[in-house]
N, C-alpha and C positions, 0 to 999 in steps of 0.2 A: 504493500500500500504506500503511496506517495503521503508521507504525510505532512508535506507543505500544500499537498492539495494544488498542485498547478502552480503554486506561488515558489520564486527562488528567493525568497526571503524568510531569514527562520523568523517564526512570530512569535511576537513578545505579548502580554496579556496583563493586564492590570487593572483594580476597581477599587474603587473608594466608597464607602456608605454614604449615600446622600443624607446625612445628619449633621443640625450642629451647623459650624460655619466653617469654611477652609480657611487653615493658619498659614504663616510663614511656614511653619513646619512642613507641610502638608505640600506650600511650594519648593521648597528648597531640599524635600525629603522624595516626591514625587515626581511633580507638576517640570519642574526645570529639568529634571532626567530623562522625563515623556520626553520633552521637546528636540533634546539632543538625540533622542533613537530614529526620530522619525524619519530621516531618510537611509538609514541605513537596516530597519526591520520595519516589516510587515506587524505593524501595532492596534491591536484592542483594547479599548479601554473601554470600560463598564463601569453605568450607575449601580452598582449592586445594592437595589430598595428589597430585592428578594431575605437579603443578609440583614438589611436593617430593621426589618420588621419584627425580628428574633426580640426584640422593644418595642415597647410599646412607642404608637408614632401619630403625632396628630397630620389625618390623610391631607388637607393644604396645604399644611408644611412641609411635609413630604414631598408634594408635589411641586411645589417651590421651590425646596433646595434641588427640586433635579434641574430647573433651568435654571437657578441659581447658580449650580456646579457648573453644566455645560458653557453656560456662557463664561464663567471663569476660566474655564480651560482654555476656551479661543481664544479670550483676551491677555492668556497669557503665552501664547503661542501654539497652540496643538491645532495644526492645519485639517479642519473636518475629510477635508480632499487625499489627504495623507495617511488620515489614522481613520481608524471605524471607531465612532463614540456611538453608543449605544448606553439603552437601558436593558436591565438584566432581565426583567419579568418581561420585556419586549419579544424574547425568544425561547419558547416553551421547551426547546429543547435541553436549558440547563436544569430543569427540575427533571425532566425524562430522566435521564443521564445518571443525576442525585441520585436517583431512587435505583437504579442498576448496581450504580459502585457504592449503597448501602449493603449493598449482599455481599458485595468483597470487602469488606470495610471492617473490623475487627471492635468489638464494644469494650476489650483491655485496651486497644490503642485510644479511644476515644476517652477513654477514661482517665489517659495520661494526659491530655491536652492542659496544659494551667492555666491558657486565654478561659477555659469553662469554666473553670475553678475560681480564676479572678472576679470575671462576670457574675457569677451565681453567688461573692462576696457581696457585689454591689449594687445585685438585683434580686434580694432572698425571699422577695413575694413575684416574680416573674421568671422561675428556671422553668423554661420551657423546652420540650422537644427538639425544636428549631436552635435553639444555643446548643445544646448536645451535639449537635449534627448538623451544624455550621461548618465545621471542616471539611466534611463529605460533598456539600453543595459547593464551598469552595474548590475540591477538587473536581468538582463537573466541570466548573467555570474555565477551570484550566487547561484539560483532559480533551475537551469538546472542540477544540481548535486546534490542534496538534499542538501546541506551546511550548517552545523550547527553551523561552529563558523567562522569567516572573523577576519585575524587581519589587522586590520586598524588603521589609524592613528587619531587624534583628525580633521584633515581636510577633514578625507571623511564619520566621523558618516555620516551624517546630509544625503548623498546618503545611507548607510546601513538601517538609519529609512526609509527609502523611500522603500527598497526592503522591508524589514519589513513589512512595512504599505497595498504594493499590495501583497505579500502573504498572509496576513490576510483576505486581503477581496476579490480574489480569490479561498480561502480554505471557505469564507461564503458563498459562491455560489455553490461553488462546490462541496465541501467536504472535504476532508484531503489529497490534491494536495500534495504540497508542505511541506516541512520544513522549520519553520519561523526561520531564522537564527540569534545567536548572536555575540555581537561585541567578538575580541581577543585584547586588549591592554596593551601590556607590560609597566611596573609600571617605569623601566629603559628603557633610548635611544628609546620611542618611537618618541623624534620628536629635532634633532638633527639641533641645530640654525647654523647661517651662521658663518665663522668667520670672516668676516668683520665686520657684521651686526649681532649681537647676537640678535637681536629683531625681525629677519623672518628666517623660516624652511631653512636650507638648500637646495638647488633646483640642480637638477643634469642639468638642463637649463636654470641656473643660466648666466648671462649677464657677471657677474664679475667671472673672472679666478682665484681671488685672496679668492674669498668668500667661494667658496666650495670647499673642497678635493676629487679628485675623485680617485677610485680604483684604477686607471690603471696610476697616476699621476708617474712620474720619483721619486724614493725616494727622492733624493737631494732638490726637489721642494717642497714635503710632509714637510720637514724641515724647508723649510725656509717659506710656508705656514702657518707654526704653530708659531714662533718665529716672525715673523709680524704681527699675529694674533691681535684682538683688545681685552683687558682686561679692566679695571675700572681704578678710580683714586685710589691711596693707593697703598699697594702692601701688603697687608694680602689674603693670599689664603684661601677666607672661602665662603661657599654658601648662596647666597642672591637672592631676587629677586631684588634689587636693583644693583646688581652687576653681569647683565646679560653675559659678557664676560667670567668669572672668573666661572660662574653657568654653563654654554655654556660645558667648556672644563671640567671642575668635571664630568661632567655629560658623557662626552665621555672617559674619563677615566673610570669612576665606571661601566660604559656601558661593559666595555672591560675586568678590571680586577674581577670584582666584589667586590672591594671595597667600602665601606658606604662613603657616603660624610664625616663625622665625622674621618675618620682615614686617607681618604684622605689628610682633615685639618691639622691632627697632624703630617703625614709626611715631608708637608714642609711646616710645621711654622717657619716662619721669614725669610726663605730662601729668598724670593721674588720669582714676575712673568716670572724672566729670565729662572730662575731655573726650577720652574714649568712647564713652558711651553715645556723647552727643555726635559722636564720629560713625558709631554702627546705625543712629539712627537716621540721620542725614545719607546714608547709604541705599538703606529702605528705604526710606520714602522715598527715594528719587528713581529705585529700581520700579515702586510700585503705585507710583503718577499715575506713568502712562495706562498701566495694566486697566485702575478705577478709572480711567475715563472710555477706554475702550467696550470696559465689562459695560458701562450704559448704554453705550452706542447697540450693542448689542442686545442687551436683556429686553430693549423695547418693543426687540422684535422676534415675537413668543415663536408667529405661525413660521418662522425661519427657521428657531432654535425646533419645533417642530418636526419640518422637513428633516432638518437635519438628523435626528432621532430616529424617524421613520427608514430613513437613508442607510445610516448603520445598521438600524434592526436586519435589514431586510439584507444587508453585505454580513451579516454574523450568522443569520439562518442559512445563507448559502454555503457559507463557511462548515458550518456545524452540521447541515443536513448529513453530510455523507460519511461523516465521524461515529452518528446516530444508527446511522444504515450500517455501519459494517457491524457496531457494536452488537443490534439485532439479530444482524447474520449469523452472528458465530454463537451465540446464545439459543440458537433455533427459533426464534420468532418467525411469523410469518410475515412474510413483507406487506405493505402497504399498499 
């Protein structure tokens, strides 16, 4: 089986819950990584609302944040012509799929997932079926497009092994299914701390308004976001793992301009953290002007951001139909 499907491009596969608002993180951890693949991999990127709904979700909002998100995407460079943006529940084939590699799917591996463990901490009146088995629909997502490289973050390996693990022993049953997919992890700004809290990820659903920047934030608050920011005792700007505040914003700087921690250093030695800080956030904002004026120009216009949806959906079903059909096939299904 050709599993680029016609395509001489390995394809890359990626989705964000439409929940919550996109953060810096979310760009400088995702969103600017899309953009640098796109002409060199055949790229899917997905609303996965199918994932988000494992929570409870008010449906406008929901429906919001998906042309909320998409139009952030554009506006921040993911050329719709280039990449397939789609919505997840747009193509029933990833739940088909779900429910197939639930039967290869092991309930001791699920059992060891910690994302469940976490969750089911922070939702102890909402552990639902769908969080359990959140990884397994993640592996459809993956599985259903031949997917060769996923870039993820250091918090969703531990599900990528997991599609790994049922594509191997799917493909030993059956033959050469699937392509067993690898991780994509960028060496810079894949995992973009709070800055309240520089000792957890940034969270676009984050509790505190103070902790994470989000895209769509008023400059003026981006500002003052960053200059209240939390940094260390001292005020030498230098990267430590001891000095995770100071490590936090280097790290979102060099994210941005491509400079080495080391030159970062020498820029503003001795100046102190006022300086600094006023330096990462005049950085931001001026990366992400253009982005908020763009995302309006765009969000105006729904029946676009529409098309464009219907457009992926319908480039991801063609995609996946024939992933679906073999899968079928070698299961003994009767064809269609």
């Amino acid at each position: 089986m050709n599993k680029n499907q016609g395509s001489k491009k390995a394809v890359v596969l990626s989705g964000i819950q439409p929940s919550g608002h996109l953060t810096l993180g979310n760009y400088l951890g995702a969103l600017k990584n899309w953009i640098a693949l796109q002409e060199q991999y055949d790229c899917h990127y997905a609303l996965v609302d199918l994932h988000t709904i494992t929570a409870r979700q008010d449906p406008k909002q929901l429906r919001e944040r998906c042309y909320e998100f998409l139009a952030l995407y554009i506006a921040c460079g993911l050329d719709p012509s280039k990449n397939v943006l789609f919505v997840q529940s747009h193509v029933p084939a990833h739940a088909r799929l779900a429910w197939v590699l639930n039967c290869y799917t092991m309930v001791g591996e699920l059992n060891r997932m910690t994302q469940f463990k976490d969750k089911s901490q922070k939702n102890a009146n909402n552990i639902n079926a769908g969080l359990y088995d959140y990884p397994v629909l993640m592996a459809a997502d993956i599985l259903l497009y031949q997917t060769r490289f996923v870039p993820v973050g250091e918090d969703q390996k531990q599900h990528l092994e997991l599609a790994r693990d049922v594509a191997l022993r799917f493909n030993k049953l059956y033959g050469d299914v699937f392509q067993v997919p690898e991780p994509m992890i960028p060496r810079v700004g894949a995992r973009i701390m709070g800055l309240q809290d520089p000792t957890s990820k940034m969270s676009k659903s984050d509790g505190s308004e103070a902790n994470a920047l989000y895209l769509l934030d008023p400059l003026e608050v981006m500002d003052r976001k960053f200059r209240r920011a939390v940094t260390d005792s001292g005020a030498e700007v230098r990267y430590s793992e001891d000095k995770p505040g100071v490590a936090n914003l280097m790290s979102i700087l060099s994210a941005i301009t491509g400079e080495s921690f080391v030159a970062i250093e020498a820029r503003f030695a001795g100046q102190g953290y006022g300086v600094f800080k006023a330096g990462v956030a005049e950085v931001v904002i001026e990366t992400l002007r253009p982005v908020q004026a763009r995302y309006r120009e765009i969000r105006e216009d729904e029946p676009g951001l529409h098309r464009i949806l219907k457009d992926g959906a319908e480039r991801a079903a063609a995609r996946a139909a024939p992933v679906l059909r073999r899968v079928h096939e070698v299961l003994g299904f009767i064809p269609e």
